[in-house]
C-alpha positions as CSV (number, residue, x, y, z in Angstrom):
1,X,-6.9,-2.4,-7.0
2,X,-9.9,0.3,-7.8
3,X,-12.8,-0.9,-9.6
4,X,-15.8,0.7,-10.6
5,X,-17.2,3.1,-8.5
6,X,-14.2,2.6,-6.0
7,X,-12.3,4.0,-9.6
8,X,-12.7,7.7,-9.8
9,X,-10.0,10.7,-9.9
10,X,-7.9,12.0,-8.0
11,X,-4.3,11.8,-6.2
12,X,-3.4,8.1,-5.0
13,X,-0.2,6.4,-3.5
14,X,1.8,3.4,-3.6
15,X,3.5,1.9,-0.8
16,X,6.1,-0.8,-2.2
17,X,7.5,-2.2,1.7
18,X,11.3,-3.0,-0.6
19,X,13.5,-4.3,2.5
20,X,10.5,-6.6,3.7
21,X,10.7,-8.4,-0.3
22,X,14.7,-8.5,-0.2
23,X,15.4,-9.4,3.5
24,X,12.8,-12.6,2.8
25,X,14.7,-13.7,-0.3
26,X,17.8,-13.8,2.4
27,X,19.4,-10.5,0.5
28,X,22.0,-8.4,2.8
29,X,21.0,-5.4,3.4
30,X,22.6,-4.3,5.8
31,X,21.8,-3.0,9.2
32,X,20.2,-0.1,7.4
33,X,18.7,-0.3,4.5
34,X,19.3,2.2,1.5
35,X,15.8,1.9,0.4
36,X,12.6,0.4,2.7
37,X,9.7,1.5,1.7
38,X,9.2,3.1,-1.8
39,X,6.5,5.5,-1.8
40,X,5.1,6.4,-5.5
41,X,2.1,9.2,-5.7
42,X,0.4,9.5,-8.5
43,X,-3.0,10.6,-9.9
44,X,-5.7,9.2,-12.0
45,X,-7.2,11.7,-14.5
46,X,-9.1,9.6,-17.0
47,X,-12.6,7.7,-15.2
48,X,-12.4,4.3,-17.0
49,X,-8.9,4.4,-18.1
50,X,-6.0,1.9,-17.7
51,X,-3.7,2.4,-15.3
52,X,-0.8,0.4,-14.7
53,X,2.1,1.7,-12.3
54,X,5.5,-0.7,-13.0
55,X,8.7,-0.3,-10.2
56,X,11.7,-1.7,-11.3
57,X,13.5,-2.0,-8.1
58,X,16.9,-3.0,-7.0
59,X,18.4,-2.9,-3.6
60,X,20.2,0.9,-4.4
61,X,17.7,2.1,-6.9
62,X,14.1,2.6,-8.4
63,X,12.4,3.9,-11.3
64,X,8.8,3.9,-12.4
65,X,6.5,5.4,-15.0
66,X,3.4,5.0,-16.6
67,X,2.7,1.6,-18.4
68,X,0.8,0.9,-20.9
């Protein structure tokens, strides 16, 4: 997503749209969904580092952390 110069540090977000994936793979959601988007904010210390920001995602829950 950022490389090279675009790469530098600071405070970034994530917006995963979870209703839009679930609702095309014909999932009931219901009218209103317990989760649409997920929104994960996060921040990049380390200039040349790898980042890698996992979601585990289900239709009631989320988690994330910071991967390897």
């Amino acid at each position: 997503m950022l490389e090279g110069e675009a790469f530098t540090t600071g405070k970034y977000q994530l917006v995963f749209h979870v209703a839009d994936y679930y609702r095309k793979r014909d999932i009931d959601l219901g009218e209103v969904p317990f989760l649409d988007d997920v929104v994960i904010r996060f921040g990049l210390g380390e200039e040349g580092a790898h980042y890698h920001v996992p979601l585990l995602v289900s239709p009631y829950s989320f988690s994330t952390y910071r991967g390897s």
